[in-house]
ROLUM-149868 format. One record per residue: residue number from 1; residue in one letter; y, z, x of N, C-alpha, C in turn. Coordinates in steps of 0.2 Angstrom, whole numbers, padded with zeros to 4 digits. Atoms other than C-alpha are relative to their C-alpha. Last residue first. Layout:
num,residu,n.Y,n.Z,n.X,ca.Y,ca.Z,ca.X,c.Y,c.Z,c.X
NUM,A,Y,Z,X,Y,Z,X,Y,Z,X
...
END
This chain:
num,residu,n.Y,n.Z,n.X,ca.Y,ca.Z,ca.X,c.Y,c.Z,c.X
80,X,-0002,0005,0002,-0463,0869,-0530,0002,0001,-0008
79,X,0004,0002,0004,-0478,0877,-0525,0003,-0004,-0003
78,X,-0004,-0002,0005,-0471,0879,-0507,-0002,-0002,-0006
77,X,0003,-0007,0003,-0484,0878,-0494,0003,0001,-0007
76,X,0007,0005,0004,-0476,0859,-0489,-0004,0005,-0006
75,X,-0004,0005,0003,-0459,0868,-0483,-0007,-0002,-0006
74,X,-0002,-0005,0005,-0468,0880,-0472,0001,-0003,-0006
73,X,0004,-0003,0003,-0479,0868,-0464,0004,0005,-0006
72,X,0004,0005,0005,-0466,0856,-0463,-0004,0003,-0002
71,X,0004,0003,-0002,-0454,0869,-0452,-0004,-0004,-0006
70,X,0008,-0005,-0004,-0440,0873,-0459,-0003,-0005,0001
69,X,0006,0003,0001,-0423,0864,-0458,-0005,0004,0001
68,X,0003,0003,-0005,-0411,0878,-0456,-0003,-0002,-0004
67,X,0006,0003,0002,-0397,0888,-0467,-0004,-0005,0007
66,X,0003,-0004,-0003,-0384,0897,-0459,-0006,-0002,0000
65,X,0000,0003,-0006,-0371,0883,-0462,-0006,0004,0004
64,X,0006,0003,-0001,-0373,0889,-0477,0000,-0004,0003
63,X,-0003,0006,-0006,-0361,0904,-0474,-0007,-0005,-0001
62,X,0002,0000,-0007,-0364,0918,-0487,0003,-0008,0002
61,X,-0004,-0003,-0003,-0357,0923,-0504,0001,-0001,0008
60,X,0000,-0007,-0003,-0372,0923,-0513,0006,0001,0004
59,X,-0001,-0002,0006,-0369,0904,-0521,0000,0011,0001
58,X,-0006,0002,0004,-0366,0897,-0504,0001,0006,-0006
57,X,-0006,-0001,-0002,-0382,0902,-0499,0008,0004,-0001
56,X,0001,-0007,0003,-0391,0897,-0513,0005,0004,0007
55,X,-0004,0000,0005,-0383,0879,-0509,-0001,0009,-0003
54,X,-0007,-0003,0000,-0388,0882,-0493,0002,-0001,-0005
53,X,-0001,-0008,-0003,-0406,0886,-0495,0007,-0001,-0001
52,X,0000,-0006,0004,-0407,0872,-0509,0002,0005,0003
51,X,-0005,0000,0006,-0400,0858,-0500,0000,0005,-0001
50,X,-0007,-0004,-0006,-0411,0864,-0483,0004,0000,-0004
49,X,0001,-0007,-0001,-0427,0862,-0495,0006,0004,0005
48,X,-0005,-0001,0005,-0421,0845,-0500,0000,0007,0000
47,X,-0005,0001,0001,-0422,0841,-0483,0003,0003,-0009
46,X,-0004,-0005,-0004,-0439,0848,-0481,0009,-0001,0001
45,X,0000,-0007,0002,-0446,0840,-0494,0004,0004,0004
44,X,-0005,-0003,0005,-0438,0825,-0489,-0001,0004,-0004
43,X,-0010,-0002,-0002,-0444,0825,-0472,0003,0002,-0006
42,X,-0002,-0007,-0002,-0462,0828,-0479,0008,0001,0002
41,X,0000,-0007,0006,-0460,0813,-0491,0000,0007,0003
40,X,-0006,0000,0004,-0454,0802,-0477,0001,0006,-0006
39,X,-0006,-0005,-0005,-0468,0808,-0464,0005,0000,-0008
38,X,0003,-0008,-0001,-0483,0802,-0477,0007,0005,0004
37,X,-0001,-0002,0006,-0471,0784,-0480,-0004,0007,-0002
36,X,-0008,0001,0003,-0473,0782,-0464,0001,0004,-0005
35,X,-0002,-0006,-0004,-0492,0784,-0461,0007,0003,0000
34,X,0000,-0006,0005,-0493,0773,-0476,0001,0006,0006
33,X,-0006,-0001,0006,-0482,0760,-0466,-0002,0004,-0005
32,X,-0007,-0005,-0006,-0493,0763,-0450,0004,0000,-0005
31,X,0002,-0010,0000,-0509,0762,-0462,0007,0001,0004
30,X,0005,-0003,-0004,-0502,0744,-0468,0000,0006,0003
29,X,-0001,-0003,-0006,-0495,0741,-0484,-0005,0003,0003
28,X,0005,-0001,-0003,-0498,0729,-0500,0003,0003,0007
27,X,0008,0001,0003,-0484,0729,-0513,-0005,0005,0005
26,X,0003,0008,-0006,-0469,0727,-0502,-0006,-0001,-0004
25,X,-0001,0005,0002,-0458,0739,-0515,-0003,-0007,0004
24,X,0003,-0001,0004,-0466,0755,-0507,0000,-0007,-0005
23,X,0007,0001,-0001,-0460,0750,-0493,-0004,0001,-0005
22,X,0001,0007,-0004,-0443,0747,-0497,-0004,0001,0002
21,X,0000,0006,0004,-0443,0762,-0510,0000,-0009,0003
20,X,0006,0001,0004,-0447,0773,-0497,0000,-0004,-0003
19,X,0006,0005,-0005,-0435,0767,-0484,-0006,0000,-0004
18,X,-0003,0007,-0001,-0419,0769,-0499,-0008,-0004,0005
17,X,0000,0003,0008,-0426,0786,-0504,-0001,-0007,0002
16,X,0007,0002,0001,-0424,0789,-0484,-0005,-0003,-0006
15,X,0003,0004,-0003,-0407,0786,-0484,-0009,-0002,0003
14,X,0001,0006,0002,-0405,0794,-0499,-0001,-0006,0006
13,X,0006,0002,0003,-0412,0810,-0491,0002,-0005,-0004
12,X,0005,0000,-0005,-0399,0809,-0474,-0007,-0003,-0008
11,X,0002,0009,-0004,-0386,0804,-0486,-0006,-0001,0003
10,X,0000,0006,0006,-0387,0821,-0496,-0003,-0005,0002
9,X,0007,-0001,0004,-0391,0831,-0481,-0001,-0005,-0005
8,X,0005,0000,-0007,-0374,0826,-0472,-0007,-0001,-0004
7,X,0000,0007,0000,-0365,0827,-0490,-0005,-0002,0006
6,X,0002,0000,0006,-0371,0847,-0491,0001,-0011,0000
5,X,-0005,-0002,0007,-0363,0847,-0475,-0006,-0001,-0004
4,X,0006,-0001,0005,-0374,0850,-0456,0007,0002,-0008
3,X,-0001,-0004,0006,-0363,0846,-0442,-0003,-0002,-0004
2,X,-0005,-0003,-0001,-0372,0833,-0430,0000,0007,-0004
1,X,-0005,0001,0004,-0389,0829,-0434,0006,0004,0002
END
């Protein structure tokens, strides 16, 4: 991902929204499209988890441009 905005992030997780819901809407799916759709949900734990850091961020007076994608195990551990 080039630069990282708050819009950047946004688009990235509705364009995943957009692949879920097109798989999910075919009914009957094969293991590589549930395989898929196992990534898509961690990506977008992890994406909504870079909104959050940099919106908190932001909100402290910091640069949220500082924020990173975490790793999937971290991301996943979170109770949410």
């Amino acid at each position: 991902m080039a630069h990282t905005t708050d819009q950047t992030v946004l688009k990235h997780i509705e364009e995943l929204v957009g692949e879920e819901k097109t798989l999910y809407h075919k009914g009957e799916i094969s293991d590589a499209e549930k395989t898929r759709l196992a990534a898509i949900n961690v990506e977008l734990d992890r994406y909504w988890d870079l909104l959050r850091q940099r919106r908190a961020l932001r909100e402290f007076g910091k640069n949220p441009d500082d924020a990173e994608v975490r790793p999937a195990r971290t991301v996943e551990n979170y109770s949410g």
